[in-house]
PDB file of N, CA, C and O in Angstrom, chain B, residues numbered from 101:
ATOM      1  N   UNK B 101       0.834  -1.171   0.000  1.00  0.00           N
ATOM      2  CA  UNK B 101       0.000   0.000   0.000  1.00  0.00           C
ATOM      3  C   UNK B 101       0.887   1.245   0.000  1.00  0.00           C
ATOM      4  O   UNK B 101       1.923   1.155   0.660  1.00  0.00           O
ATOM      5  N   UNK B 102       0.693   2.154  -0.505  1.00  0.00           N
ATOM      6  CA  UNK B 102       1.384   3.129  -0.892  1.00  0.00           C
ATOM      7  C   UNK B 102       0.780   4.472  -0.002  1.00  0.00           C
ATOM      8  O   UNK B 102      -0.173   5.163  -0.362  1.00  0.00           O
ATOM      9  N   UNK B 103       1.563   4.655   1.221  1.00  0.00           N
ATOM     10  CA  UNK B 103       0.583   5.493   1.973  1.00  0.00           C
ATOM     11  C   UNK B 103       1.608   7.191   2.369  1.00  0.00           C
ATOM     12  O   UNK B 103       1.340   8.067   3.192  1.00  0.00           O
ATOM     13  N   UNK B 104       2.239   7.136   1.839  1.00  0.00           N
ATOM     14  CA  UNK B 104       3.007   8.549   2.399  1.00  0.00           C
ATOM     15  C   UNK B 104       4.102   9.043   0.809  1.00  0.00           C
ATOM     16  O   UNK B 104       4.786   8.235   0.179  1.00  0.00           O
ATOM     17  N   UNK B 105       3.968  10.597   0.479  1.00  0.00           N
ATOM     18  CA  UNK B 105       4.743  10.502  -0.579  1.00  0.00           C
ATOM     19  C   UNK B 105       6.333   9.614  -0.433  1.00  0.00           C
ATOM     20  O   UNK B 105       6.815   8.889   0.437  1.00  0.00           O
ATOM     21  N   UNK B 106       6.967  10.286  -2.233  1.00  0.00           N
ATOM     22  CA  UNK B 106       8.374   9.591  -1.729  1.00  0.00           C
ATOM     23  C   UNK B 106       8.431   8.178  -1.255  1.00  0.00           C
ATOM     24  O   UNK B 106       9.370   7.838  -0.535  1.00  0.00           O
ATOM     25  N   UNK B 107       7.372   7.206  -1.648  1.00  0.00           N
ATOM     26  CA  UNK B 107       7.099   5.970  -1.377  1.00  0.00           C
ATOM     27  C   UNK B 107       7.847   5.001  -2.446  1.00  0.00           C
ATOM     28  O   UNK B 107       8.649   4.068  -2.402  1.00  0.00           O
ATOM     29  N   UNK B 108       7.106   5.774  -3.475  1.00  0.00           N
ATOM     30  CA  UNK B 108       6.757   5.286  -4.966  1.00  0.00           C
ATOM     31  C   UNK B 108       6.472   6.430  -5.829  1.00  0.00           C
ATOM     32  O   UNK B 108       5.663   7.358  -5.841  1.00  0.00           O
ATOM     33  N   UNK B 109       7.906   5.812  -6.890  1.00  0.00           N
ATOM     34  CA  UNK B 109       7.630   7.114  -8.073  1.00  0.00           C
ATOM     35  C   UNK B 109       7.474   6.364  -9.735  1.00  0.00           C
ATOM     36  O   UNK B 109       8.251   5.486 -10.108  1.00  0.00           O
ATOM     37  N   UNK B 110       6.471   6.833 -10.497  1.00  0.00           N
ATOM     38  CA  UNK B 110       6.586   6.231 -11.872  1.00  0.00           C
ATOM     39  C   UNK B 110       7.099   6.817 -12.683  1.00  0.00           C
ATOM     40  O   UNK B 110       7.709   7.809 -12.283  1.00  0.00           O
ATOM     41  N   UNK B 111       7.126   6.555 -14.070  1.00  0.00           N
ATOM     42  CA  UNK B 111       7.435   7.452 -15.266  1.00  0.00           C
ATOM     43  C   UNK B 111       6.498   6.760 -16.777  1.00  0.00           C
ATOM     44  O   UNK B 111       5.884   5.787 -17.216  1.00  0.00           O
ATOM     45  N   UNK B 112       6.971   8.098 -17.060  1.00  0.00           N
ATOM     46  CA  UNK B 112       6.347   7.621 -18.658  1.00  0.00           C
ATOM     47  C   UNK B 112       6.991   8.466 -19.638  1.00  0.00           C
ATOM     48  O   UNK B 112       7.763   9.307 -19.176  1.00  0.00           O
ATOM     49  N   UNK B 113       6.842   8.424 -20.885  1.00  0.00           N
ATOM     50  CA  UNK B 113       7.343   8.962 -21.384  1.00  0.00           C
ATOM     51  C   UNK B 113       6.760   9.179 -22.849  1.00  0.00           C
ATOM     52  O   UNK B 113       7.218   8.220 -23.470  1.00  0.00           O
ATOM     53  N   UNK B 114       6.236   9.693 -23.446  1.00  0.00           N
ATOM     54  CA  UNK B 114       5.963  10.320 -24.877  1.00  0.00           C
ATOM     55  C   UNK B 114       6.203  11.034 -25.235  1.00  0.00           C
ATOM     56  O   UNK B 114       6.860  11.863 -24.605  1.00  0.00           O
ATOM     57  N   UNK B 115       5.635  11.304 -27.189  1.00  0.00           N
ATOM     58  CA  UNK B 115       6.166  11.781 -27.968  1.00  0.00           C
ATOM     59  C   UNK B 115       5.461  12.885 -28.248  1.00  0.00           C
ATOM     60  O   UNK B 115       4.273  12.569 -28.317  1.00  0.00           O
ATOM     61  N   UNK B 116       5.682  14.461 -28.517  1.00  0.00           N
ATOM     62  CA  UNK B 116       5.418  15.588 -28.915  1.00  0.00           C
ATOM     63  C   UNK B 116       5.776  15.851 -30.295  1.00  0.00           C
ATOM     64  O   UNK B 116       6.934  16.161 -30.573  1.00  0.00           O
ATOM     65  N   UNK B 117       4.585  15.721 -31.467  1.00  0.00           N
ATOM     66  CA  UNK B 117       4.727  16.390 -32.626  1.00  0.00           C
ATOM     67  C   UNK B 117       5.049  17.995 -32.599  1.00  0.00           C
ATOM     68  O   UNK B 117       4.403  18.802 -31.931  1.00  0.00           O
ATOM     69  N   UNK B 118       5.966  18.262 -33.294  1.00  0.00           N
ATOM     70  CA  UNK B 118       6.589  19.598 -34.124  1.00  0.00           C
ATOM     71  C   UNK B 118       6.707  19.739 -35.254  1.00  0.00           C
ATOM     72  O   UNK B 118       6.391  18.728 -35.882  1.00  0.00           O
ATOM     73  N   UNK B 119       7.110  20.759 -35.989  1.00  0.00           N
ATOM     74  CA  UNK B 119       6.919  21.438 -36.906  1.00  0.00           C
ATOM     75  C   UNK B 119       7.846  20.339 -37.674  1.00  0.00           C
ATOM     76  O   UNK B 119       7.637  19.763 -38.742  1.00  0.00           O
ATOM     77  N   UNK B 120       9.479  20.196 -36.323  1.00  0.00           N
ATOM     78  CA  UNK B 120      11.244  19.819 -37.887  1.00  0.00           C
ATOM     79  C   UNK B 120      10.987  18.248 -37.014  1.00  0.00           C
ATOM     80  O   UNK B 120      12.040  17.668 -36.748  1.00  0.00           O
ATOM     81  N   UNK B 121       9.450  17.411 -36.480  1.00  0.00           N
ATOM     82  CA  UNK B 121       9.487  16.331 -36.154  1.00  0.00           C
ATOM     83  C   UNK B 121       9.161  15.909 -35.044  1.00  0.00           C
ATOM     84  O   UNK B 121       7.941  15.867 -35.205  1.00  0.00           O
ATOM     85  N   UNK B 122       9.387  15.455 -33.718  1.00  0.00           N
ATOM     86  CA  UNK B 122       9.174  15.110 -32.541  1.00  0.00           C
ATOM     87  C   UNK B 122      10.336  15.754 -31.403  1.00  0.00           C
ATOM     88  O   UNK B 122      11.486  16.192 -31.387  1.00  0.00           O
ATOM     89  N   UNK B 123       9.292  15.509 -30.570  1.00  0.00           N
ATOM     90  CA  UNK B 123      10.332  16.242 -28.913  1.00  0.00           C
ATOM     91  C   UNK B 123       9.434  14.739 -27.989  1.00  0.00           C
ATOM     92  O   UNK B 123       8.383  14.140 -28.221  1.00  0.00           O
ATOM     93  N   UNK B 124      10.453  14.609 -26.961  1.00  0.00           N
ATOM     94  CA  UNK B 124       9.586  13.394 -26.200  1.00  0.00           C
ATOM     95  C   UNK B 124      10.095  13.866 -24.760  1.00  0.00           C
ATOM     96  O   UNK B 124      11.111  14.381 -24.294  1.00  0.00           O
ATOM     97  N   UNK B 125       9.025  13.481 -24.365  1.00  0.00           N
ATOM     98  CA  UNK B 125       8.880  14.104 -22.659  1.00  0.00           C
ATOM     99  C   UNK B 125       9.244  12.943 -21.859  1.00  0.00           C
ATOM    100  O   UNK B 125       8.744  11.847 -22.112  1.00  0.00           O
ATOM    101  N   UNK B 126       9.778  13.046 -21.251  1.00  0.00           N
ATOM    102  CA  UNK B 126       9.379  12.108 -20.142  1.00  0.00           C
ATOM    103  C   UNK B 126       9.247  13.034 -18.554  1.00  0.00           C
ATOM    104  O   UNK B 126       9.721  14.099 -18.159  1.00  0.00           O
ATOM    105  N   UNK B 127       8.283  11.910 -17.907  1.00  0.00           N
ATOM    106  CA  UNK B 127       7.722  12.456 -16.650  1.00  0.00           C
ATOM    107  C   UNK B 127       8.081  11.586 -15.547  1.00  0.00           C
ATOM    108  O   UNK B 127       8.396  10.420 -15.780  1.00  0.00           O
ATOM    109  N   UNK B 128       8.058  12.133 -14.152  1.00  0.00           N
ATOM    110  CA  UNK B 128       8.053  11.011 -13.205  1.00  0.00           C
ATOM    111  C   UNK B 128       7.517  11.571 -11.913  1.00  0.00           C
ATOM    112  O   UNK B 128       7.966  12.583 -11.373  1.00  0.00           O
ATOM    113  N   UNK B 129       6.651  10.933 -11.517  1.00  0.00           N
ATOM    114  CA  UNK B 129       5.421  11.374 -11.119  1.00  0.00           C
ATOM    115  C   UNK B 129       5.134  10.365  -9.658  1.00  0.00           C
ATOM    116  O   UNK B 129       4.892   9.161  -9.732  1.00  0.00           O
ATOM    117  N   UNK B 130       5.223  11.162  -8.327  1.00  0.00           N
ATOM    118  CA  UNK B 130       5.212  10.622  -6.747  1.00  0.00           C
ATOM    119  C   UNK B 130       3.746   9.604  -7.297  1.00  0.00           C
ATOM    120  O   UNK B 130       2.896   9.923  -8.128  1.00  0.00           O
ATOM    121  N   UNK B 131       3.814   8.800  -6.794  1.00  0.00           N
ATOM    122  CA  UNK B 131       2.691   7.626  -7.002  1.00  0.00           C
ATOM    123  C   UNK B 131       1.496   8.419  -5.941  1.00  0.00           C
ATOM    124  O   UNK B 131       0.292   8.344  -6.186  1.00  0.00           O
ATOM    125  N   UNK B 132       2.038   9.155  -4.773  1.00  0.00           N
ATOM    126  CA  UNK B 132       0.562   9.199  -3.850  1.00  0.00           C
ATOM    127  C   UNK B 132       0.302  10.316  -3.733  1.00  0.00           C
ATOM    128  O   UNK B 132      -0.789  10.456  -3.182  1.00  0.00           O
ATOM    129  N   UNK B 133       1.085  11.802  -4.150  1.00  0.00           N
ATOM    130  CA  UNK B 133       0.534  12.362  -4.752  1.00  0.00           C
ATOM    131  C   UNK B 133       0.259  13.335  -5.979  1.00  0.00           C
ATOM    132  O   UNK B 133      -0.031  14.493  -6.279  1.00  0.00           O
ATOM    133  N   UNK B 134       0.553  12.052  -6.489  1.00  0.00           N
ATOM    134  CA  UNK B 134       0.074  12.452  -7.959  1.00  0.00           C
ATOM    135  C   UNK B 134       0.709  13.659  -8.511  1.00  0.00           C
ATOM    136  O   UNK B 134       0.113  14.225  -9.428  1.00  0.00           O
ATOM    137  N   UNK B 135       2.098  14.256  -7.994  1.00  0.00           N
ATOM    138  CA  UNK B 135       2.627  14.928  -8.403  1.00  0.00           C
ATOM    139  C   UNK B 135       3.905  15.055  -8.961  1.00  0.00           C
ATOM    140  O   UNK B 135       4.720  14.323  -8.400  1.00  0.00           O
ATOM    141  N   UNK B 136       4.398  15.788  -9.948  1.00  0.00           N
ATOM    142  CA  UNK B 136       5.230  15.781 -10.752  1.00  0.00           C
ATOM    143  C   UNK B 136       6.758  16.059 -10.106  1.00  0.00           C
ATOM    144  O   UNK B 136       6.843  17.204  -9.662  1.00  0.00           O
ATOM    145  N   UNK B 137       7.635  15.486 -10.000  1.00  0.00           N
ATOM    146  CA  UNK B 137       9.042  15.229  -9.478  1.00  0.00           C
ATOM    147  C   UNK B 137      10.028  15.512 -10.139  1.00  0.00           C
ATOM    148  O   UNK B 137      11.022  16.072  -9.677  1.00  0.00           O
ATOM    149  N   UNK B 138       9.866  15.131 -11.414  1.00  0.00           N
ATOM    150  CA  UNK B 138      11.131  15.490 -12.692  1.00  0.00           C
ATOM    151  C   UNK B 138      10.498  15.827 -13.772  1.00  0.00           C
ATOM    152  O   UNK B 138       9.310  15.734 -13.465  1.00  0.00           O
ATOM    153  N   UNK B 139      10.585  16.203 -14.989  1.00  0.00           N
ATOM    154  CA  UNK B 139      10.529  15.829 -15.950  1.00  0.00           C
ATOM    155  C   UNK B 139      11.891  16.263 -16.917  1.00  0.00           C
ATOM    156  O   UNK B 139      12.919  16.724 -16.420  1.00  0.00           O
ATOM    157  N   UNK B 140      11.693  16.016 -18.450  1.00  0.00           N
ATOM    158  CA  UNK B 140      12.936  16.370 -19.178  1.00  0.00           C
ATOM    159  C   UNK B 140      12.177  16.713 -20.381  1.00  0.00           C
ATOM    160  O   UNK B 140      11.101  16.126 -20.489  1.00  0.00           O
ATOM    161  N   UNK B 141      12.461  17.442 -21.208  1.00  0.00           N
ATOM    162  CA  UNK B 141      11.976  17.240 -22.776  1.00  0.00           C
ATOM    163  C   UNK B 141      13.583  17.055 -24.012  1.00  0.00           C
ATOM    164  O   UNK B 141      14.602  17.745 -24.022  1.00  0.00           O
ATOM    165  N   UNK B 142      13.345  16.306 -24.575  1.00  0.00           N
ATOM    166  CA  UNK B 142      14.723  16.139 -25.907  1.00  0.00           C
ATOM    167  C   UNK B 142      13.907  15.744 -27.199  1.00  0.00           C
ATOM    168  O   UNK B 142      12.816  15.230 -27.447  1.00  0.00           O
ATOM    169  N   UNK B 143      14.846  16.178 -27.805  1.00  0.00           N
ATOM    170  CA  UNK B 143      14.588  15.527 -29.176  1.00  0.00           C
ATOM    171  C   UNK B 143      15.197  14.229 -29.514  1.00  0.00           C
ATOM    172  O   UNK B 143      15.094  13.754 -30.646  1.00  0.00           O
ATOM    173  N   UNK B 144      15.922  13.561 -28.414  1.00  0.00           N
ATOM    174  CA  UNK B 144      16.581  12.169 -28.742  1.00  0.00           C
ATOM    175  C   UNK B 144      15.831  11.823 -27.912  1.00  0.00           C
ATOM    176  O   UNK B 144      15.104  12.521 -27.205  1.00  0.00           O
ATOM    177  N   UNK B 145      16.025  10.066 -27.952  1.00  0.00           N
ATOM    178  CA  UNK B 145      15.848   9.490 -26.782  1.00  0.00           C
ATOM    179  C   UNK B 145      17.003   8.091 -26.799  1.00  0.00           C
ATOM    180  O   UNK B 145      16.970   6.896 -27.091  1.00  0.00           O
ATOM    181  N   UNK B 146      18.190   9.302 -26.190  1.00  0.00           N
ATOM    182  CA  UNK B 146      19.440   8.272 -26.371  1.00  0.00           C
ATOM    183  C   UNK B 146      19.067   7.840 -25.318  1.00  0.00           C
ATOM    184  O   UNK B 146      18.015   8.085 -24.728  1.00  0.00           O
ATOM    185  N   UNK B 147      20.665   6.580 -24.769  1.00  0.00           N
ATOM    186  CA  UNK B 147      20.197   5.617 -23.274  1.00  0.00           C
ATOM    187  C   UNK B 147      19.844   5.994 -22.596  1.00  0.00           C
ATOM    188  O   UNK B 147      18.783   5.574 -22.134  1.00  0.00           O
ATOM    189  N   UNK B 148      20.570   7.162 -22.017  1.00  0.00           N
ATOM    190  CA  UNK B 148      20.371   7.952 -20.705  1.00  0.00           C
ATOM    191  C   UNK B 148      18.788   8.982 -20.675  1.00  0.00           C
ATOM    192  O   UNK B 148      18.244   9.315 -19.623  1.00  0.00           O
ATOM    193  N   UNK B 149      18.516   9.174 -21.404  1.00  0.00           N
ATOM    194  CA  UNK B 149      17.159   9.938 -21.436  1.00  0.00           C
ATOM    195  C   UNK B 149      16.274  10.039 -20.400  1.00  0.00           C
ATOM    196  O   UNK B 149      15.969  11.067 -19.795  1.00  0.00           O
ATOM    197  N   UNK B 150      15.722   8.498 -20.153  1.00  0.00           N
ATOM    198  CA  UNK B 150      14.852   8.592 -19.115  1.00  0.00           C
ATOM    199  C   UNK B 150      15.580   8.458 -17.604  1.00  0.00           C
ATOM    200  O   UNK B 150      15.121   9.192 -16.730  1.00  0.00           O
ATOM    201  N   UNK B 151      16.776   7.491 -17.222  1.00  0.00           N
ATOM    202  CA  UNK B 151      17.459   7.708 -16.501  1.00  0.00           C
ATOM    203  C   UNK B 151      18.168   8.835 -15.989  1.00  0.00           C
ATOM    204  O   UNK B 151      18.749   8.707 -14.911  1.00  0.00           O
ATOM    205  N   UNK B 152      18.199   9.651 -16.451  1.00  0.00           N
ATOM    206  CA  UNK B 152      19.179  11.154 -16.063  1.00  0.00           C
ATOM    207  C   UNK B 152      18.081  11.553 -15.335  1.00  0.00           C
ATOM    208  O   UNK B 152      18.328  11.428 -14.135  1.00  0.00           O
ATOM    209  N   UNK B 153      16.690  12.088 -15.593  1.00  0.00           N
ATOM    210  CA  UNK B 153      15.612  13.070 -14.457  1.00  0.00           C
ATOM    211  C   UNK B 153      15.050  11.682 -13.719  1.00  0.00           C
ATOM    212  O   UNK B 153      13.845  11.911 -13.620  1.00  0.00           O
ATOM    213  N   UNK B 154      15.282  10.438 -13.182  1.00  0.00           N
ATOM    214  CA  UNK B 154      15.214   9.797 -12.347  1.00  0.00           C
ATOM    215  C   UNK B 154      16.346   9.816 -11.752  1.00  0.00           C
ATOM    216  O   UNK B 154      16.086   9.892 -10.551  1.00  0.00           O
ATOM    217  N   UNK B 155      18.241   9.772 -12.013  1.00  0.00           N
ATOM    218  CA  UNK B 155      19.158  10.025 -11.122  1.00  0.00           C
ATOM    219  C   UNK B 155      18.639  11.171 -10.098  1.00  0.00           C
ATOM    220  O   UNK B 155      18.522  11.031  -8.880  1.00  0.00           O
ATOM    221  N   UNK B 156      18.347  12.365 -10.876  1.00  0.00           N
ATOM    222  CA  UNK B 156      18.693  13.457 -10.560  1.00  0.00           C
ATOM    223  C   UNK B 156      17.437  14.097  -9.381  1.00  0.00           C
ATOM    224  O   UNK B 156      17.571  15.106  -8.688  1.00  0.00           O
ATOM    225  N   UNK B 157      16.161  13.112  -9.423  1.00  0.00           N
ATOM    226  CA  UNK B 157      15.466  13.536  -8.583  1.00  0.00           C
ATOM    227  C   UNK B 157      15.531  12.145  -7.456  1.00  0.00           C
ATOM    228  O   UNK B 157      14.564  11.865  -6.746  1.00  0.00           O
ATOM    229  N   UNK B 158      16.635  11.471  -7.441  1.00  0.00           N
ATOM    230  CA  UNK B 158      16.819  10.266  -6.196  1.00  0.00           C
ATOM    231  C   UNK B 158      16.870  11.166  -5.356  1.00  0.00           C
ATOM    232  O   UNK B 158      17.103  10.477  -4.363  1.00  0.00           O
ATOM    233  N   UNK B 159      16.824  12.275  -4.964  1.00  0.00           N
ATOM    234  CA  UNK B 159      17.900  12.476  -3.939  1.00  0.00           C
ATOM    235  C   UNK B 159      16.994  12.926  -2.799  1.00  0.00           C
ATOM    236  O   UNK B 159      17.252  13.626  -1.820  1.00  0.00           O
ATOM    237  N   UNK B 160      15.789  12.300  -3.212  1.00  0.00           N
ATOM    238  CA  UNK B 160      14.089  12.331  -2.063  1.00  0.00           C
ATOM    239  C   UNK B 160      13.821  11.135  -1.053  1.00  0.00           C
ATOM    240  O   UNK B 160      13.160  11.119  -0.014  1.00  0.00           O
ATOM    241  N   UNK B 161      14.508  10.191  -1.657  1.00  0.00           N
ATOM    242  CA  UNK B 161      14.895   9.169  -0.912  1.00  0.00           C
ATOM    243  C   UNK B 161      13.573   8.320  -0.973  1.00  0.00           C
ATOM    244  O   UNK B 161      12.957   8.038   0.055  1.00  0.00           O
ATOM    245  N   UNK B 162      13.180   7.938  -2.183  1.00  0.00           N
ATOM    246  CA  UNK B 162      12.177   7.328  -2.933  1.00  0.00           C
ATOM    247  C   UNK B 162      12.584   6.044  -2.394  1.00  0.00           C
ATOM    248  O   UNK B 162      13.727   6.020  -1.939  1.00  0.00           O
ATOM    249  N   UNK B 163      11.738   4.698  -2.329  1.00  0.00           N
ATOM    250  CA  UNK B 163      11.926   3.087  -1.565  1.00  0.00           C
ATOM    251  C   UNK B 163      11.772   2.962  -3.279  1.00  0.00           C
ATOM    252  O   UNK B 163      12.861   2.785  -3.824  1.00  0.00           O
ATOM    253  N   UNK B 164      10.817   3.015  -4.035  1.00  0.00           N
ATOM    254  CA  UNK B 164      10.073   2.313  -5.508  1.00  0.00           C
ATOM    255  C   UNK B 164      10.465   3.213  -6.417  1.00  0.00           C
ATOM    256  O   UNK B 164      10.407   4.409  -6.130  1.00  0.00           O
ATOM    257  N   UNK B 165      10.907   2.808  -7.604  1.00  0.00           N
ATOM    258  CA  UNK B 165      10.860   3.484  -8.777  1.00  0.00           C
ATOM    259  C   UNK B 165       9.873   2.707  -9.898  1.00  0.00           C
ATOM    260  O   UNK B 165      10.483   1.690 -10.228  1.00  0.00           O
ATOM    261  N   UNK B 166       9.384   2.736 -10.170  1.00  0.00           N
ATOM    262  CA  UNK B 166       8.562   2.356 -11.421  1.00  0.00           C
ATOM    263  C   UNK B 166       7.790   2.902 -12.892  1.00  0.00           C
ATOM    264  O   UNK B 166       6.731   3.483 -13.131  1.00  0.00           O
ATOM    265  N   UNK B 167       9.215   2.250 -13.932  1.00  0.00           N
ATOM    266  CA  UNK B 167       8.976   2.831 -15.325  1.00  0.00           C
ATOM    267  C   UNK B 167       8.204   2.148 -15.995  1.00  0.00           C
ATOM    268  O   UNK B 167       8.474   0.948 -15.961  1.00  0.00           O
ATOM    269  N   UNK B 168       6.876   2.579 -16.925  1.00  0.00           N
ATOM    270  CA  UNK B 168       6.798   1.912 -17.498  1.00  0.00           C
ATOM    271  C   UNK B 168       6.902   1.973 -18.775  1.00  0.00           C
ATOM    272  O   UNK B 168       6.770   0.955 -19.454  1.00  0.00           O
TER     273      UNK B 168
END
């Protein structure tokens, strides 16, 4: 059960049409409340993409990470 923020955090990640092609977001989002923690926007989605705004918002001291 997921009862206090900083419990459990998810992500997701999609794609934004533009004009010269796509931009892709990714989000990551406290599971309890429902609020936004990181996000990033790029026009790649090299390795590190979604991993870099999950390093960078560890530092909440999250137990769960969950991408899907």
């Amino acid at each position: 059960m997921v009862d206090r923020p900083d419990q459990v955090w998810c992500s997701d990640i999609t794609f934004v049409p533009v004009r010269s092609g796509f931009l892709y977001l990714v989000a990551i989002l406290d599971w309890a409340t429902r609020k936004n923690v990181r996000w990033r926007l790029s026009n790649t989605t090299h390795a590190g993409f979604e991993a870099q705004p999950a390093a960078s918002a560890s530092s909440s001291k999250s137990m769960i990470y969950v991408a899907r």
